[in-house]
Structure formats: C-alpha cells, structure tokens
C-alpha positions in Angstrom: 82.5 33.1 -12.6 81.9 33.9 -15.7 81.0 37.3 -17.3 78.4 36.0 -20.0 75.0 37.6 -19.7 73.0 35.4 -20.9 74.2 32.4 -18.8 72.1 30.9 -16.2 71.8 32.4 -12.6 73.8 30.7 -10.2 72.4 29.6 -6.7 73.6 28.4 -3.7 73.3 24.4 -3.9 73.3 22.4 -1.7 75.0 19.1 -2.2 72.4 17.0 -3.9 72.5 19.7 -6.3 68.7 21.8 -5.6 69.0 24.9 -4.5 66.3 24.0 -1.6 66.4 20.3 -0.8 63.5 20.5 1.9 61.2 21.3 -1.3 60.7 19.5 -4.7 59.5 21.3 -7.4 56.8 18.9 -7.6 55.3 20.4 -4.2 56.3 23.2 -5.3 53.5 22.6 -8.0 50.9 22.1 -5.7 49.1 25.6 -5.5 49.0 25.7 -9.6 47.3 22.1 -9.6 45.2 23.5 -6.3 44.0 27.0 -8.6 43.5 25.0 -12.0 41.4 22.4 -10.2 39.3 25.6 -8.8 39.2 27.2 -11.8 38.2 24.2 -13.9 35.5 23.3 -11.5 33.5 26.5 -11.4 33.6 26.3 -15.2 32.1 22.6 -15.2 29.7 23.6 -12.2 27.9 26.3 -14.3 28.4 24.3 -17.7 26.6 21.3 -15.6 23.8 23.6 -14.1 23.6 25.7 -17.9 23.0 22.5 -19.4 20.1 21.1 -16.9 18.7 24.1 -17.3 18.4 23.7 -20.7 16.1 20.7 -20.2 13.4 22.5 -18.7 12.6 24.9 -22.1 14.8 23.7 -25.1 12.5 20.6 -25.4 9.5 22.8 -26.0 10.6 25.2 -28.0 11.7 22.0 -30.3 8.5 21.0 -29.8 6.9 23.8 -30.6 8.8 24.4 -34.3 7.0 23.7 -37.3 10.2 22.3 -38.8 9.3 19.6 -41.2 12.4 17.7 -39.6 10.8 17.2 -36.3 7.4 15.9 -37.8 8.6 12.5 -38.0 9.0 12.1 -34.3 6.0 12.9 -31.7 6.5 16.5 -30.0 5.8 14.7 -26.7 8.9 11.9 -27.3 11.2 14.4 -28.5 10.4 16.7 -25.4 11.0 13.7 -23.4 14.3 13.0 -25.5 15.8 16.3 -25.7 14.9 16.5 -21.2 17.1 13.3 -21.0 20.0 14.7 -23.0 20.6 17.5 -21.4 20.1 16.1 -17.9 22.3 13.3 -18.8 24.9 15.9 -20.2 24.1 18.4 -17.3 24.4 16.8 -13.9 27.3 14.7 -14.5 29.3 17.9 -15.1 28.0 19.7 -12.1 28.5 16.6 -10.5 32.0 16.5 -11.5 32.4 20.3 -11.4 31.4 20.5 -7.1 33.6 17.5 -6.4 36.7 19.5 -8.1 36.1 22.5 -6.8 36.1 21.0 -2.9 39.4 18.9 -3.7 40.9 22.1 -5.5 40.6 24.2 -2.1 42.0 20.9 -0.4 44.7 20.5 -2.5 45.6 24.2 -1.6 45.7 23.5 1.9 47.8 20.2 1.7 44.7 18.2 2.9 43.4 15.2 1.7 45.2 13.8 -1.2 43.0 10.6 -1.8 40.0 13.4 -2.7 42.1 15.4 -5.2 43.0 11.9 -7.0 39.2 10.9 -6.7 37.7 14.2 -7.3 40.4 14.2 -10.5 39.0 10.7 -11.9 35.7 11.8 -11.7 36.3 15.2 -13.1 36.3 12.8 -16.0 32.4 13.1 -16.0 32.3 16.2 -17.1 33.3 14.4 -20.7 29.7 14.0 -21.0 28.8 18.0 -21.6 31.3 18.0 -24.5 31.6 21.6 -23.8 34.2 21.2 -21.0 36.7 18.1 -22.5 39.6 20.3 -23.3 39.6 21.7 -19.7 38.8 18.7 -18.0 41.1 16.3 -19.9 43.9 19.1 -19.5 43.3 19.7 -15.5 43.0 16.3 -14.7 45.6 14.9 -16.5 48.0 17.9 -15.0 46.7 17.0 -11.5 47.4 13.1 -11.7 50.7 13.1 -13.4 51.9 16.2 -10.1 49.6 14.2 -7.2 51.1 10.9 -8.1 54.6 12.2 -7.2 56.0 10.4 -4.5 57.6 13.9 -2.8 54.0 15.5 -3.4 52.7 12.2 -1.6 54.9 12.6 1.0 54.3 16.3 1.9 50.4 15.8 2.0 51.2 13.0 4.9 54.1 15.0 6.6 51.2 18.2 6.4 48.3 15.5 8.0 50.6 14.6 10.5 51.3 18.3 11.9 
C-alpha cells in the first residue's frame, strides 16, 4: 500500500482487471449520449422552426427595402427566393431536431438502438441551418463512435430481451 497522496484510488478488481465486469464504460456512457442527443435536438427543433418562420416575413421586409442592391432582382423573385431558403434551411433541422430528440429519450431507456443510429445520421440535416453544425457534427459524431460499441450493442439487446 502505499502512502503517496496523490496516487490513484485503488478498487476492488476483479480478475479481468475492471472494477465492475458486468458494466463497460461504454454503457456506462449511454445516459450522456441519451442527454446530449436531447439537448442537441431541442436546439435544432427551435433553430428549424425559427428559421421557417423566418420565411413568412423576412422576404418582405427585403422586398420592401429601397436598397439599391436589391433593385436588380424583381421584389416578387427575391420573396420567392429568400421563402425557399429559409424553408430549405428550416425544416430539415426541425426535421432532424424531432427525430433526435425521440431517439435521445430512447437511448435513455436502452430502447431501440437502430433509431439512435438513424436518428444520429440524420441529425446530419440539420447541416443545412448552418447555425447548428458545431452541435450537430459534435453530438452525432459522440453518439456513433459510443452506439457502435459492441458492449453498448449488446446491452440494448440484453435490455429488449427483458
């Protein structure tokens, strides 16, 4: 034993060296992928519904700016333009946003792997409101590289069997 303070703790081990063989520290991961996928689809659910929103009165107050640099485009194509940005940026991330937050409370409960991985590659969607990359690219990355784990697979199908 020794007497160093700043030493590690020691545990109890069993013999393939873990202090708790029964659970990897993969599954042990699980509720922090579960919370982060929550958290991160909230954030892309009102970024998605912000930014459809936006399509309803940014294109006329564009239109309705006597800016010299919109006078080379019609007021009634740019409206139409600036409608199809933001709905093209918007619903994707909702889309993306609803999806993670129903495989996030899964994932908390052990249930349905396949969704978290799906709900994870499509969580890629919300690339398209640019506002919510770094969270996106971060969660989903996180949440692949943990639900991929072959204990973490195992432990969802023990948990569906039970």
């Amino acid at each position: 034993m020794s007497n160093n303070p700043y030493s590690a703790p020691v545990s109890p081990t069993s013999k393939s060296g873990s202090p708790n063989p029964s659970i990897d520290s993969s599954v042990k991961q699980i509720p922090i992928v579960g919370i982060l996928m929550i958290a991160a689809g909230v954030i892309e659910l009102l970024a998605g519904i912000a930014l459809a929103s936006f399509s309803f009165f940014v294109p006329q107050l564009i239109a309705n700016q006597n800016n010299p640099a919109f006078n080379q485009m019609d007021p009634q194509q740019l409206a139409t333009l600036m409608t199809w940005v933001y709905i093209g940026m918007g619903l994707p991330a909702a889309l993306a946003g609803l999806l993670r937050l129903v495989a996030g409370i899964q994932i908390l409960r052990f249930k349905s792997w396949l969704f978290g991985v799906i709900a994870n590659f499509m969580g890629l969607l919300a690339l398209s409101s640019c506002y919510c990359t770094p969270i996106s690219l971060g969660v989903s990355i996180y949440a692949l590289i943990i639900l991929f784990q072959s204990p973490v697979k195992l432990e969802f199908a023990r948990r569906a069997v039970v």
